[in-house]
C-alpha positions in Angstrom: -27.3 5.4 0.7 -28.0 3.4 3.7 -25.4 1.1 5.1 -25.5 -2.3 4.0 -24.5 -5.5 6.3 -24.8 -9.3 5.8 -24.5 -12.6 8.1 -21.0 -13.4 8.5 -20.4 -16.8 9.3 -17.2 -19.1 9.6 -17.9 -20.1 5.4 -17.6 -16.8 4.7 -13.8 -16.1 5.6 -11.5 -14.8 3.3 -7.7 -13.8 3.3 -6.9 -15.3 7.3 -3.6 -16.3 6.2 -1.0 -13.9 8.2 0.9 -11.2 6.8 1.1 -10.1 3.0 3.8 -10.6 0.5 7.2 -9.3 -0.1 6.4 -6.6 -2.9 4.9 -3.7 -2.7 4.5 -0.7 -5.1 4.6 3.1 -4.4 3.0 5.2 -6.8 4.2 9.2 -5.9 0.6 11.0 -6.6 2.0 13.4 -8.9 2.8 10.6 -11.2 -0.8 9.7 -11.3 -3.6 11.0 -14.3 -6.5 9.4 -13.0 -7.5 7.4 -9.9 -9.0 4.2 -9.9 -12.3 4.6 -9.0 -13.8 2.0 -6.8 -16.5 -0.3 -8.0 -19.6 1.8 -6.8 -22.2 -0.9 -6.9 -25.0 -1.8 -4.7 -23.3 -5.3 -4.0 -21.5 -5.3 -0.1 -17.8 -5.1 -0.2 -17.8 -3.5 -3.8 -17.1 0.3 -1.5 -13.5 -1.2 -1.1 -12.9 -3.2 -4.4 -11.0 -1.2 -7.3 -11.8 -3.2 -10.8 -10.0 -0.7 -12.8 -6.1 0.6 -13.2 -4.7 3.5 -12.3 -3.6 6.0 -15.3 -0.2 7.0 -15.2 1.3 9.7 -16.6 3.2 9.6 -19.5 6.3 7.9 -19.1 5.8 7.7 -15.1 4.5 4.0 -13.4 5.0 2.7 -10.1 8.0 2.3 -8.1 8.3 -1.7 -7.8 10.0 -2.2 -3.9 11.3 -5.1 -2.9 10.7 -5.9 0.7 12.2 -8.2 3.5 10.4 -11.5 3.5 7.8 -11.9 6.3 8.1 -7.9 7.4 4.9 -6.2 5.2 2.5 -5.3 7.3 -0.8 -3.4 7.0 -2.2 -3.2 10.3 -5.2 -0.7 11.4 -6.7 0.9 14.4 -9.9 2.7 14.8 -10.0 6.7 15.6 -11.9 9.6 16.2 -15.1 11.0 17.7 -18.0 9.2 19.0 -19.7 8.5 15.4 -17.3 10.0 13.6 -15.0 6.6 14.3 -12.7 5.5 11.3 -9.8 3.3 10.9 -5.9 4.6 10.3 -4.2 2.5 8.6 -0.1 2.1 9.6 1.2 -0.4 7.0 4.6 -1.5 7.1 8.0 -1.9 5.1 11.0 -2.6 5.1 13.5 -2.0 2.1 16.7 -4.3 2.4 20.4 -2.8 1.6 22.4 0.3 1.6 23.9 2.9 -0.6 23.6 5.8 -2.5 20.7 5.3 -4.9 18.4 3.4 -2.4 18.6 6.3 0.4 18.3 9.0 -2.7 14.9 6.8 -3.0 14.2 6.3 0.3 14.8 10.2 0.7 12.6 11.5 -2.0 9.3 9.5 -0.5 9.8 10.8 2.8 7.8 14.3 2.3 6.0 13.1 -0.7 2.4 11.7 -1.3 2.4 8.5 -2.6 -0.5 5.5 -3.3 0.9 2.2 -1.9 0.0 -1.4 -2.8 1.3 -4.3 -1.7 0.7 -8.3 -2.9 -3.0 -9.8 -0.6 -0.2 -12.7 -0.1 2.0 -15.5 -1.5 -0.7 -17.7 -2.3 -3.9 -14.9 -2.6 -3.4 -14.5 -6.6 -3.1 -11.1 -8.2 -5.1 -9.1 -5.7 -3.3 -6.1 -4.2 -4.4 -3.9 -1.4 -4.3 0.0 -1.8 -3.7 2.0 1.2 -4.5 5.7 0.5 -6.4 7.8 -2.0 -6.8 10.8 -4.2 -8.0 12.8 -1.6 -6.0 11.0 1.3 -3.0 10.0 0.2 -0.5 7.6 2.4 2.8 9.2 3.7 5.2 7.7 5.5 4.1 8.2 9.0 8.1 7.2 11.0 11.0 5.5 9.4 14.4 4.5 10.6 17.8 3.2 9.3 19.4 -0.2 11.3 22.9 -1.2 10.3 22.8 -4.7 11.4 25.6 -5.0 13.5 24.6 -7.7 15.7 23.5 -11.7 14.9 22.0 -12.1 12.0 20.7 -8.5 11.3 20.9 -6.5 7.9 21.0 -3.1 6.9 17.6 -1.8 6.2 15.2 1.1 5.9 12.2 0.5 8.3 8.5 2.9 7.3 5.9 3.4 9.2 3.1 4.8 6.9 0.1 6.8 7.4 -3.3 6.2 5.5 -7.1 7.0 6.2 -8.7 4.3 2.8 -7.6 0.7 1.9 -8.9 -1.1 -1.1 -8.8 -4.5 -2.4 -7.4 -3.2 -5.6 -7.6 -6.2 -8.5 -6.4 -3.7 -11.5 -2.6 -3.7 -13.3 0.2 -1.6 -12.1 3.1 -0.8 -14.3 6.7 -0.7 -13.1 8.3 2.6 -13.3 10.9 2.7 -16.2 13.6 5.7 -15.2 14.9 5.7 -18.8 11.7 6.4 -20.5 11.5 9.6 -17.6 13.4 12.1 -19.4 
């Protein structure tokens, strides 16, 4: 299929607010039954739009994390080859907090594959993006622990991850529910 382009012009802009949201979602990969599938039309832009949810399964969901205000990001850089350029996406998070059930969390992601999707923004409705994919999933790239000792800082877990797709995913994600896991 041949690539497709369009004008882009100043009405066309979409999403130039700065930053995303405070929630994101990590789905581990082996939680997952089926994909979303992107759209797959001949429309432009419908190569990066998810319509439909991700199957689960059973008793598994997505692990609903709660980030520091103001500290999601889901930057990008482009890499590789002479035409064989691509982006890698680095998206950003940090968890807030400290003790013994959020680093057994924060430990078990660490060498896992995961999908993660975080809010478009405060005010951009229910689309989320989705960095990664079936066949290349996002893992956490760097990470860190600070202890806040000085001014107003805060313990926190800081992760760098590592992703090769992003989406504009618009289906449902269901929160992970540990007592149905057994």
């Amino acid at each position: 299929m041949a690539n497709k382009y369009k004008n882009y012009r100043e009405v066309d802009i979409l999403n130039a607010l700065p930053g995303y949201a405070n929630n994101a979602w990590l789905t581990p990969t082996d939680f997952i039954d089926t994909f979303a599938e992107t759209v797959g039309t001949a429309a432009i832009g419908n190569k990066f739009t998810i319509d439909d949810s991700i199957v689960y399964k059973t008793n598994k969901g997505s692990l609903a994390i709660y980030c520091a205000p103001k500290s999601v990001e889901g930057d990008g850089e482009v890499v590789g080859e002479t035409h064989a350029k691509r982006f890698r996406w680095t998206p950003k998070i940090i968890m807030v907090g400290d003790g013994p059930e959020l680093l057994e969390i924060v430990s078990n992601i660490l060498n896992t594959t995961f999908l993660l999707h975080v809010t478009n923004g405060e005010c951009e409705g229910t689309q989320k993006l989705q960095f990664g994919s079936k066949c290349t999933p996002c893992v956490v790239d760097a990470g860190s622990f600070k202890s806040g000792n000085l001014g107003d800082g805060r313990k926190q877990y800081e992760f760098t991850m590592e992703a090769f797709n992003k989406y504009f995913y618009n289906g449902t994600l269901t929160d992970y529910d540990p007592t149905l896991d057994v």
